[in-house]
C-alpha positions in Angstrom: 153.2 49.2 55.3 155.4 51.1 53.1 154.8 54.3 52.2 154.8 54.9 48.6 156.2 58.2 46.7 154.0 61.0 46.0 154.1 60.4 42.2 153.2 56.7 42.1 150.5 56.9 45.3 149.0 59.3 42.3 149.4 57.1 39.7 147.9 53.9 42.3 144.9 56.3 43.0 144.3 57.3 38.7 144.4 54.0 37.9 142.1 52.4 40.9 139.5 55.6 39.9 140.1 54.7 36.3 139.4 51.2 36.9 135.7 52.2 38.5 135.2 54.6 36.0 135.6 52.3 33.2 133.4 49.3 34.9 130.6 52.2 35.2 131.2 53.4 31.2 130.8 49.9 30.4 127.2 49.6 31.5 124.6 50.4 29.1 123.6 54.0 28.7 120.1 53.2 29.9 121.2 51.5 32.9 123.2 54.0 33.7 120.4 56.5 33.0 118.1 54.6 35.1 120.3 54.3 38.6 120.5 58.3 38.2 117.0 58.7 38.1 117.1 56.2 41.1 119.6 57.4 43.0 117.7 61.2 42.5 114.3 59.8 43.4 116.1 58.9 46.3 117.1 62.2 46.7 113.9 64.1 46.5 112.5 61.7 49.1 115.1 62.5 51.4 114.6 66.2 51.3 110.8 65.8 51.9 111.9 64.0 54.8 113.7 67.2 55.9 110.7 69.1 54.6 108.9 67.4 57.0 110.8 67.3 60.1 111.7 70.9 60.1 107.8 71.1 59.2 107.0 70.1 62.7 108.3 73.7 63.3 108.6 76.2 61.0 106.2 77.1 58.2 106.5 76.2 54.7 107.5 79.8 54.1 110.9 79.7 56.1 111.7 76.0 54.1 111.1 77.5 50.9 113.2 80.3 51.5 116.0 79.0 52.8 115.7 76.1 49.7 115.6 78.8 47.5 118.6 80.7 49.1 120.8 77.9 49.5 120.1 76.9 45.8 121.1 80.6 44.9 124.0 80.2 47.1 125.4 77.1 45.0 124.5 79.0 41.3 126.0 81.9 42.7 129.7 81.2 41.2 128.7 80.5 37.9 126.0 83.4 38.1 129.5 85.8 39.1 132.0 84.2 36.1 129.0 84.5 33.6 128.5 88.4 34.8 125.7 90.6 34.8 125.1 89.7 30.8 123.7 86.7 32.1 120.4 88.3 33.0 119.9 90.1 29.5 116.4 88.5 28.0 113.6 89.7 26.0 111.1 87.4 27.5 111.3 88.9 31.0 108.0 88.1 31.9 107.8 84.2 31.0 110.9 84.3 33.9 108.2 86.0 35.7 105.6 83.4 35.6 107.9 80.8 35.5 109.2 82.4 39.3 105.5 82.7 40.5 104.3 79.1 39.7 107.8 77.3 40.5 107.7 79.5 43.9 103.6 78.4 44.4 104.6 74.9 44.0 107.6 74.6 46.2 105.6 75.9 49.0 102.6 73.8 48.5 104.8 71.2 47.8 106.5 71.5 51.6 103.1 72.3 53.2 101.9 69.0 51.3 104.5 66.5 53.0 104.2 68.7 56.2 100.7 67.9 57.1 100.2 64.4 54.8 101.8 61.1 54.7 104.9 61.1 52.4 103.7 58.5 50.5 100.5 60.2 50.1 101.8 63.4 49.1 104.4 61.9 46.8 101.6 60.2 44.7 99.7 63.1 44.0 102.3 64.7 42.3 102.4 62.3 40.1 99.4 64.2 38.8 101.1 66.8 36.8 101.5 64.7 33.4 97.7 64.6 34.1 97.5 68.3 34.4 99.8 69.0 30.8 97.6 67.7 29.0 95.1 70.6 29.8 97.9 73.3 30.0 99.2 72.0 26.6 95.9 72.7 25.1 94.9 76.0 26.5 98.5 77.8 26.7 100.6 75.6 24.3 97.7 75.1 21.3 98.8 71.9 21.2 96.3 68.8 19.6 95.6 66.1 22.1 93.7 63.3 20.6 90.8 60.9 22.1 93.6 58.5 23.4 95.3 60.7 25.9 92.1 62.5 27.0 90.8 58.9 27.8 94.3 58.1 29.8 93.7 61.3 31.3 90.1 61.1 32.8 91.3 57.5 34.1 94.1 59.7 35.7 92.2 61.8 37.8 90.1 59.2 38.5 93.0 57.6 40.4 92.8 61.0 42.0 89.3 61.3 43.2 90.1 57.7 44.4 93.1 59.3 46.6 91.0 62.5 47.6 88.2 61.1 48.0 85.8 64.6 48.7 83.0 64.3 50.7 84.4 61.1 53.4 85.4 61.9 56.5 89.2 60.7 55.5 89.2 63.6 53.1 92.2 66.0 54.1 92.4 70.2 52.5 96.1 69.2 52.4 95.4 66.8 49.5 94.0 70.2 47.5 97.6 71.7 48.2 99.3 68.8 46.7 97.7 69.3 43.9 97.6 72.8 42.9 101.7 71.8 43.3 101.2 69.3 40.6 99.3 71.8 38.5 102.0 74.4 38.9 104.5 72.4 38.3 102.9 71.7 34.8 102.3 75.6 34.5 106.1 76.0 35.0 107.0 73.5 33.1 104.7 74.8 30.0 106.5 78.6 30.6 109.9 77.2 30.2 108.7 75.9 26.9 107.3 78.8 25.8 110.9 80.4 26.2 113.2 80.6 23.3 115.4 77.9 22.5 118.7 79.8 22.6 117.6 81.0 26.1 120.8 79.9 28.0 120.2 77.5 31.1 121.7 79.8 33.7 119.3 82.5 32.6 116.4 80.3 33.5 117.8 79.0 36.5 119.3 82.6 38.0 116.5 84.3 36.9 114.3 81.9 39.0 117.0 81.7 42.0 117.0 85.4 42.5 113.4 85.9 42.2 112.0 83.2 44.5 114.8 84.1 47.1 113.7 87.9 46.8 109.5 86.5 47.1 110.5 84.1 49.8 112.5 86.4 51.9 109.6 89.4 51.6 107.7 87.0 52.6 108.8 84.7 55.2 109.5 87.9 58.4 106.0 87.4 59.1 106.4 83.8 59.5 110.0 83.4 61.0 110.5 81.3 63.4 114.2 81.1 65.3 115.8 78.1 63.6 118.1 76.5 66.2 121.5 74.6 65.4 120.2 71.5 64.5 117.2 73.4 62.5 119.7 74.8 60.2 122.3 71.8 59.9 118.8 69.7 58.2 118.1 73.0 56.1 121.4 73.2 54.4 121.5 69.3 54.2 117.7 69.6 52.5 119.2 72.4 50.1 122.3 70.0 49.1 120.1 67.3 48.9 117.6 68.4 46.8 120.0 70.0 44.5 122.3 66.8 43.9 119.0 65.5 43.7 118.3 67.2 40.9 121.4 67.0 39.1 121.5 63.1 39.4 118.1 62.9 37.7 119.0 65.7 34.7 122.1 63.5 34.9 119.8 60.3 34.1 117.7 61.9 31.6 120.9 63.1 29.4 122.6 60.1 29.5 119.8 57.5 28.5 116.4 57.7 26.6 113.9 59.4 28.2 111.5 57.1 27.3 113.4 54.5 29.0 114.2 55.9 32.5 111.0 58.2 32.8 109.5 55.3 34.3 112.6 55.0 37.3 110.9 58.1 38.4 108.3 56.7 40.1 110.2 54.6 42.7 110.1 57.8 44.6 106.6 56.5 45.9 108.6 53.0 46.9 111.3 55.5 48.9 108.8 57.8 50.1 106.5 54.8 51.7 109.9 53.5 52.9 110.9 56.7 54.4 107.7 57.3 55.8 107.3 54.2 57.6 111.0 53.8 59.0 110.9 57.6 60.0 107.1 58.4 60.8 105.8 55.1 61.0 103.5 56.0 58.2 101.6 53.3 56.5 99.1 54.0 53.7 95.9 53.1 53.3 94.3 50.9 50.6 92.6 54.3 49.0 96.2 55.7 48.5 97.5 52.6 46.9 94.7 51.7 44.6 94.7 55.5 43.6 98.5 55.9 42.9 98.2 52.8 41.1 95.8 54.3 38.8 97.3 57.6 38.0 100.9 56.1 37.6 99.3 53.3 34.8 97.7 55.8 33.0 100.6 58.7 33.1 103.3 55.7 31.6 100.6 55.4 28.7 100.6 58.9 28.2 104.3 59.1 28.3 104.5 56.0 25.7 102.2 57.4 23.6 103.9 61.0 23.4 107.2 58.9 23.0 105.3 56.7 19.5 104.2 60.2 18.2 107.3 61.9 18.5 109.3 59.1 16.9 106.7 59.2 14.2 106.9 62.8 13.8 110.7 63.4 13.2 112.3 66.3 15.3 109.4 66.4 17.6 110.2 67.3 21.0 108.3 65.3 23.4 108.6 67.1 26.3 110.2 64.1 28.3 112.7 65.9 30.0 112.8 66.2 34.2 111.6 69.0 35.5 
């Protein structure tokens, strides 16, 4: 095969890229929105799958900190060309309390899918939109009408359905995973407390260099050697969950919220999938009937925050990824 020039083997490759570039531009922004949010749910099942496996010997101390510090690691570039201005605030203490229930829910999240069935603990997260309705009340004054409280008290019920206290299948570890889902929807409540000119790097430095600092004062007393292979699957759980991340922020700008918020829940499909491939996990008929609750009465919640906020112009729904 002949080998073509330097210039037009550059011009071949611009216009094959340019070519897939242009049949992905051509999709509808909601489509595109929603294989983001799929491609991230992906994502966040795959690092629980790490979670889980490097569960089986370290504490959910060590995975949290070396999340947190690979996740500093990455910022760490932008956090250096921005400069030490970057950390200049007057709300230091909603970065505070922002750290302390974003660090209480990454470690109950990896104890959660460390000692539970992925699927299991992947549906009770889906619990937090449950949970903002009472932290929206009490710390954001907001007015929550007779509709969403109903949704909501049919929400937990597809909890207590899950939990089920009392049985002998009842599991503490279900408890963890949902103070995570409650502290995730204290976390997300702080970071709308913040001012609106707040950059993005502040939040996300601010909370890189305090849960790495928490993490690592914590985690001596729980170290455990991490061989080779250990820390090949922590880095690959640190990249993961961070393109993770980006691919569903990614979905969420790009499209409607209201339109790919629902795409978010095929991480239960991945994590069942996951779980029975890798674990040979398969849950019960409590777990399904349960999840199956609390998602139907989370995507009425989200519908009906979506109808108010087009009816109340400027609104801020609160759809955004978190």
């Amino acid at each position: 095969m002949t080998e073509l020039p330097p210039g037009r083997e550059a011009g071949r490759r611009a216009r094959v890229w340019g070519a897939w570039l242009g049949w992905w531009y051509a999709l509808p922004a909601n489509l595109r929105g929603a294989l983001w949010v799929l491609l991230g749910s992906a994502g966040f099942s795959m690092m629980s799958v790490l979670a889980k496996t490097l569960g089986q010997n370290w504490s959910s101390f060590q995975i949290a900190f070396f999340r947190c510090a690979i996740a500093l690691g990455v910022m760490l570039p932008l956090i250096a060309r921005a400069g030490p201005g970057i950390f200049a605030t007057r709300v230091l203490r909603f970065h505070l309390w922002r750290a302390a229930a974003g660090i209480t829910a990454m470690m109950c999240g990896f104890y959660a899918v460390t000692h539970l069935p992925l699927a299991t603990a992947t549906a009770i997260t889906f619990a937090k939109p449950l949970f903002m309705i009472f932290v929206a009340v009490l710390f954001l004054r907001e007015t929550v009408r007779w509709r969403r409280w109903l949704a909501t008290a049919v929400g937990f019920l597809g909890v207590v359905v899950m939990v089920r206290p009392g049985v002998a299948a009842f599991d503490p570890a279900m408890l963890v995973a949902l103070l995570q889902a409650l502290m995730i929807a204290l976390s997300v409540a702080v970071v709308k407390k913040l001012p609106a000119h707040e950059p993005n790097l502040t939040v996300l430095a601010y909370f890189g260099v305090v849960s790495t600092l928490v993490t690592g004062a914590i985690v001596p007393f729980f170290w455990v050697s991490p061989t080779v292979e250990e820390l090949g699957l922590a880095i690959a759980m640190g990249a993961v969950g961070l393109a993770a991340q980006a691919s569903v922020i990614r979905g969420f700008r790009v499209a409607e919220a209201t339109a790919v918020a629902p795409f978010d829940y095929s991480r239960l499909l991945f994590a069942t999938f996951f779980g029975f491939v890798i674990f040979a996990e398969i849950p019960d008929i409590w777990t399904i009937a349960g999840a199956g609750i609390i998602v139907a009465s989370t995507v009425y919640i989200a519908r009906r925050e979506a109808r108010l906020g087009r009816a109340r112009p400027g609104t801020d729904t609160g759809s955004a990824p978190h």
